[in-house]
C-alpha positions as CSV (number, residue, x, y, z in Angstrom):
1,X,-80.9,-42.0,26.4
2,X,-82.1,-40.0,23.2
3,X,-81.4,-36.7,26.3
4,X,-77.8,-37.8,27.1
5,X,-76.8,-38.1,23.6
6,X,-77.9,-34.5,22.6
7,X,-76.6,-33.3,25.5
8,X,-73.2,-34.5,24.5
9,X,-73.2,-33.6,21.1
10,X,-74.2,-30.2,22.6
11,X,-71.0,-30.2,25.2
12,X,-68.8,-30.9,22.4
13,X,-69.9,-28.4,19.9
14,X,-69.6,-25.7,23.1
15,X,-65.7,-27.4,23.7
16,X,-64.8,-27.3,20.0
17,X,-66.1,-23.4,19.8
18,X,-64.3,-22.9,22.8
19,X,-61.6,-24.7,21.4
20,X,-61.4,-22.2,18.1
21,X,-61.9,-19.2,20.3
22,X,-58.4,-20.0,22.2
23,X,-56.3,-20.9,19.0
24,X,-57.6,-17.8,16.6
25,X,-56.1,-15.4,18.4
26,X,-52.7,-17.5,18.7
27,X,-53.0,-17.8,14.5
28,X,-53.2,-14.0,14.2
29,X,-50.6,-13.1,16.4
30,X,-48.5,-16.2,13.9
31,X,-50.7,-14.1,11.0
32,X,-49.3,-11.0,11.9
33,X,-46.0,-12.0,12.8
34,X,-45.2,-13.4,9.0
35,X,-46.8,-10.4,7.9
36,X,-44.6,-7.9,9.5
37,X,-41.4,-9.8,8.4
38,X,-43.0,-9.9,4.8
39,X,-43.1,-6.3,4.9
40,X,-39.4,-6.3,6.7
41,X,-38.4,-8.2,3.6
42,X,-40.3,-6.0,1.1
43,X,-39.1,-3.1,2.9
44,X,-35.5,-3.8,3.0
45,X,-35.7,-5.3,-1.1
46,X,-36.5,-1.9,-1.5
47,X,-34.3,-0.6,0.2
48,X,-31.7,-2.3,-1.6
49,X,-32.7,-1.4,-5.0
50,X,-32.8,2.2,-4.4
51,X,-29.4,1.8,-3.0
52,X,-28.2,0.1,-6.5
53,X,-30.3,2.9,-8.6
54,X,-28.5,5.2,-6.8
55,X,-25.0,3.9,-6.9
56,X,-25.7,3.1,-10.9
57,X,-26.6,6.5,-11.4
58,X,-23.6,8.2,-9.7
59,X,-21.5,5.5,-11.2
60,X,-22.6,6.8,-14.4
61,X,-22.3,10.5,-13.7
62,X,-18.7,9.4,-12.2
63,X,-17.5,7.8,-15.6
64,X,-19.1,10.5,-18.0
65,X,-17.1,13.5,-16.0
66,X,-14.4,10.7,-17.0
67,X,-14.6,10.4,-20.7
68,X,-16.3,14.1,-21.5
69,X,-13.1,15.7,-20.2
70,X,-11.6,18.3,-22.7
71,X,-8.2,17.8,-23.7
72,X,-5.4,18.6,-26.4
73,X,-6.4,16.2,-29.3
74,X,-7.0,18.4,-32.0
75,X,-4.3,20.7,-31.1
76,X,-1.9,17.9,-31.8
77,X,-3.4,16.0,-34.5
78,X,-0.3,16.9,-36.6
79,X,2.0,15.4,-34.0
80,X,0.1,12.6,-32.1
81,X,-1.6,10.0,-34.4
82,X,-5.0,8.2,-32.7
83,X,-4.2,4.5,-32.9
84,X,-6.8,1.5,-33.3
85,X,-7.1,-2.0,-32.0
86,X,-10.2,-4.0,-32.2
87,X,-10.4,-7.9,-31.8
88,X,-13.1,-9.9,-30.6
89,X,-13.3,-14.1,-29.5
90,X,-15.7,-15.8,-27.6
91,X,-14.6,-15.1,-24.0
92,X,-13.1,-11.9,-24.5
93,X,-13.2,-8.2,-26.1
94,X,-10.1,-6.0,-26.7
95,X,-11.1,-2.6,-27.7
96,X,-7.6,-0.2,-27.4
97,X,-7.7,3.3,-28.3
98,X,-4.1,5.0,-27.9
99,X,-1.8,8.0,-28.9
100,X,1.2,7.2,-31.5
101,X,3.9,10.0,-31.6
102,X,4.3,10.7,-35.2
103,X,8.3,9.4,-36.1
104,X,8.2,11.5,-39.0
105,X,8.3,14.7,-37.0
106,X,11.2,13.4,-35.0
107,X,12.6,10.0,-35.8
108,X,13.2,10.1,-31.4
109,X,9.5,9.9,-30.9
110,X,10.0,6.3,-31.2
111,X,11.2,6.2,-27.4
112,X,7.4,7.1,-26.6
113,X,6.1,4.7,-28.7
114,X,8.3,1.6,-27.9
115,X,7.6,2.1,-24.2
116,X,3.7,2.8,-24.9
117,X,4.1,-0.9,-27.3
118,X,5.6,-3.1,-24.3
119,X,4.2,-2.0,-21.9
120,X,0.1,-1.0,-22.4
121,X,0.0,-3.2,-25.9
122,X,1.3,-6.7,-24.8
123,X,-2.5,-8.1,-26.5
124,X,-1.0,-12.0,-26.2
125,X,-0.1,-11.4,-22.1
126,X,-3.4,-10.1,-21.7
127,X,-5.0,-12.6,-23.5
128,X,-3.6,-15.0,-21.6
129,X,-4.6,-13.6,-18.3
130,X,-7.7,-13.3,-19.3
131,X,-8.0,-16.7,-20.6
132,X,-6.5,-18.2,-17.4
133,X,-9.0,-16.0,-15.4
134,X,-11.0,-18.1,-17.2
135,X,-10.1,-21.6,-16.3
136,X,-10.1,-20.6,-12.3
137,X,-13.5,-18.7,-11.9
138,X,-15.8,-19.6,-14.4
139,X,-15.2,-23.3,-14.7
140,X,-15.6,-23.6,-11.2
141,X,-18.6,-21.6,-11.1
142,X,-19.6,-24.1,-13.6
143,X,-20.5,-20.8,-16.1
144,X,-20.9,-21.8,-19.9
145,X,-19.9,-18.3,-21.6
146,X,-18.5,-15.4,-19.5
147,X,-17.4,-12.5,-21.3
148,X,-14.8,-10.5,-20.3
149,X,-14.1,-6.8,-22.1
150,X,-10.8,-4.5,-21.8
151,X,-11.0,-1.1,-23.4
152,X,-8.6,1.7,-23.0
153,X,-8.3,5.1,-24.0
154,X,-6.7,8.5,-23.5
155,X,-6.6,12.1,-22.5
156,X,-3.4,14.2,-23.9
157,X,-2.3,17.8,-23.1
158,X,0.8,20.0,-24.6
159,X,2.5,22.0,-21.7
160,X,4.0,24.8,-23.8
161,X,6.2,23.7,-26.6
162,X,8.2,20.6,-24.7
163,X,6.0,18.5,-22.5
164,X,3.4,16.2,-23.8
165,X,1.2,14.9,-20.3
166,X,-0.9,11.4,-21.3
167,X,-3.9,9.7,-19.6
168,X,-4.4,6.0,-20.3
169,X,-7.9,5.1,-18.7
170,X,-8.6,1.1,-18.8
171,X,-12.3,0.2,-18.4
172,X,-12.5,-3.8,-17.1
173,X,-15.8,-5.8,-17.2
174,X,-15.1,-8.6,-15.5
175,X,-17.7,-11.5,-16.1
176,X,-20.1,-11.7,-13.1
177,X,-19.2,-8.0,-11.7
178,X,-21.8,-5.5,-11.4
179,X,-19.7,-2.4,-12.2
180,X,-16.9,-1.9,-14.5
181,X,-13.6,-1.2,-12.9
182,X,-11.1,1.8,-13.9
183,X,-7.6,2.0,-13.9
184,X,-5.0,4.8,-15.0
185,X,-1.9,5.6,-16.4
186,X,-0.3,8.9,-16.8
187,X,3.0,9.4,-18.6
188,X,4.9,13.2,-18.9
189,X,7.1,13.4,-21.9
190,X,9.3,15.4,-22.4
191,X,9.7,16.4,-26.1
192,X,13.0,17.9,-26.7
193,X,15.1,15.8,-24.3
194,X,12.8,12.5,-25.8
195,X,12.7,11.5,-22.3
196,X,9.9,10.6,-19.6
197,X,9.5,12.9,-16.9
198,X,8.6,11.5,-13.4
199,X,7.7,12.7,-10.7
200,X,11.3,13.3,-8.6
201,X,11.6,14.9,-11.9
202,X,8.8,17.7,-11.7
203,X,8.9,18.0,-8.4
204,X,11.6,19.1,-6.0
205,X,13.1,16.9,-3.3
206,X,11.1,16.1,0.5
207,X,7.7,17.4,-1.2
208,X,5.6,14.1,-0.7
209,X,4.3,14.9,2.7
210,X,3.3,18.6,1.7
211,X,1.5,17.1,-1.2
212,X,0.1,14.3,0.2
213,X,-1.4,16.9,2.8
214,X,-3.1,19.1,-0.2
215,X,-4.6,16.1,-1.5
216,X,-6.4,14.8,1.5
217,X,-7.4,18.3,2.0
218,X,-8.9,18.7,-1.1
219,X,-10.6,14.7,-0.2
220,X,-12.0,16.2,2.8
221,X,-13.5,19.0,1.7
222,X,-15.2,17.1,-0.7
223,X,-16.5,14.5,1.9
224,X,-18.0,17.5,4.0
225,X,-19.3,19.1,1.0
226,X,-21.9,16.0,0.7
227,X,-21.9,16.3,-2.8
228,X,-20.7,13.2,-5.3
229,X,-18.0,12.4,-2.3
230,X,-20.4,10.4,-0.1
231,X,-18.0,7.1,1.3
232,X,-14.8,8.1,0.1
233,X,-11.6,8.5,2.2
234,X,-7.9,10.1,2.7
235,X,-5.3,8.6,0.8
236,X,-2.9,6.6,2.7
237,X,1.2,7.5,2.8
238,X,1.2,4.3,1.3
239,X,-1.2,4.8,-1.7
240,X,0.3,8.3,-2.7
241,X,3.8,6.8,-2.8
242,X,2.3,3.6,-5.6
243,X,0.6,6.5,-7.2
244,X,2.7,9.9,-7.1
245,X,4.0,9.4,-10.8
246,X,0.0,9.2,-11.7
247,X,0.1,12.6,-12.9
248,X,-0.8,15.0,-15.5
249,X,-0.2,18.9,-16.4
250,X,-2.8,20.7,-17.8
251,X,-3.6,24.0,-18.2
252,X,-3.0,26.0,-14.6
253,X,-3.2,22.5,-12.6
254,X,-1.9,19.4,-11.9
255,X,-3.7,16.2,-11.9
256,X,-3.5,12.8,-9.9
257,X,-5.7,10.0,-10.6
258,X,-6.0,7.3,-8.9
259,X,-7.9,3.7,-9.2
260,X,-11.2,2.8,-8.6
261,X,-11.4,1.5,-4.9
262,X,-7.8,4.1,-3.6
263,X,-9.8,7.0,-2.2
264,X,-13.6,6.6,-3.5
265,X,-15.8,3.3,-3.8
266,X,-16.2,2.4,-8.1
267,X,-19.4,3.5,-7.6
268,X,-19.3,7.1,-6.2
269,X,-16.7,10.2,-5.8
270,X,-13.8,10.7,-8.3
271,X,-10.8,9.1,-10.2
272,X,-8.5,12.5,-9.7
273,X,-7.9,14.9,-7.6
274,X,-6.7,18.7,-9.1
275,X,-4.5,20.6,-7.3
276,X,-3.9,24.1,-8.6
277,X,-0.2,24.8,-10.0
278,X,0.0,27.9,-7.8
279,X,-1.2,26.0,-4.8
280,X,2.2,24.1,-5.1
281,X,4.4,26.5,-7.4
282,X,6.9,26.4,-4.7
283,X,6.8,22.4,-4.7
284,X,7.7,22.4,-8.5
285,X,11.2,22.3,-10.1
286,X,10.6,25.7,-11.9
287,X,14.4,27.5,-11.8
288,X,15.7,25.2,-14.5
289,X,17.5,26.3,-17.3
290,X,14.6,24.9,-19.3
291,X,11.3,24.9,-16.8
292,X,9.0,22.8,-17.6
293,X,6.7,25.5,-16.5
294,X,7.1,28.8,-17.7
């Protein structure tokens, strides 16, 4: 009896081995399995992260072309006077940095800034919107505190003796966004005739198309260059007719700009596109009495 009682404690330490031997191999393929898509995850985390140290870094490159532009200032301190406003509140900062025409030099400078006040400096429309941006995204997202900041600034160039070319440039952080948007405004002025210039004005008649062609082939030499232009596209017919009067005059060229997110992604490319003026002298209204370009 003492025999048969061995003997089946022996079978069934043998089956139980046995046993062990056929799952292990079935727990390292599972063991294996997990720890290839651990790696998959690891791998494509990384992935990702490079992809955002990238896009922060030409985001940053992007912006700083942006604001380290060279422009008129200090040639026209004497007739363009750098305005303030500041004011902070608990959902919201307004940080405005803009060009006042100075109404002692010509009491008809006043058309610049009146059009420049209702239009750019509305501060109790915007902080409405802003405030109602409020109610709809971050209650909902059931956010406590989420800060919102508009700052704008400018470029300015003198174009011989009578045209005065302005870049507004308005920097949005909107609360939960990763990058700062950008947004521009370009207004021609023309100082003797106190009166904006636009761009059936500088240009002659039918030259869209011609135009819009230099653009995109400025855009796709860019693309193909590989450089900073890496997922950025042609401008539509579309686009280029919202944005034709986005332009200033400086020095030999003239500048469009265009929004983030119209021909490059916020995070990568450019927010203008330069054209030189003797690329499209024969596009410009040059045989006026007065030319706006000499």
């Amino acid at each position: 009896m003492r025999a048969l009682i061995i003997s089946v404690i022996i079978i069934s330490l043998i089956a139980c081995n046995r046993t062990q031997i056929k799952e292990n191999p079935e727990k390292d393929t599972i063991d294996s399995e997990q720890l290839l898509d651990q790696n998959k995850d690891s791998s494509q985390y990384l992935s990702e992260e490079n992809l955002e140290l990238n896009q922060e870094k030409t985001k940053s490159i992007k912006v700083e072309r942006l604001i380290t532009i060279k422009d008129d200032k200090k040639k026209l301190q004497e007739l363009v006077i750098a305005k303030k406003f500041y004011k902070e509140e608990d959902f919201y900062v307004l940080d405005y940095k803009y060009p006042y025409l100075n109404e002692q030099i010509d009491t008809n400078n006043t058309r610049f800034n009146d059009f420049l006040t209702e239009n750019y400096l509305d501060i109790e429309a915007t902080e409405n919107e802003i405030l109602e941006d409020k109610v709809i995204f971050c209650d909902s997202l059931g956010i406590g505190r989420c800060m919102d900041k508009r700052v704008m600034d400018y470029k300015i160039y003198a174009v011989k003796s009578n045209l005065l070319s302005v870049l507004l440039y308005k920097e949005n952080y909107y609360s939960g966004m990763k990058h700062a948007t950008y947004m521009f405004e370009c207004l021609n002025f023309d100082l003797n005739n106190h009166k904006f210039i636009y761009y059936n004005d500088f240009f002659i008649e039918n030259s869209e198309k011609e135009l819009l062609t230099t653009i995109n082939k400025i855009i796709s030499d860019g693309i193909n260059s590989g450089e900073l232009f890496y997922e950025c596209w042609e401008l539509s017919e579309g686009d280029f007719k919202v944005y034709k009067n986005n332009f200033v005059v400086n020095d030999d060229v003239v500048e469009f700009y265009f929004d983030d997110c119209i021909i490059c992604p916020s995070y990568t490319g450019t927010y203008s596109i330069e054209i030189p003026i003797t690329e499209i002298m024969h596009l410009i209204r040059k045989y006026n009495n007065k030319p706006l370009i000499g």
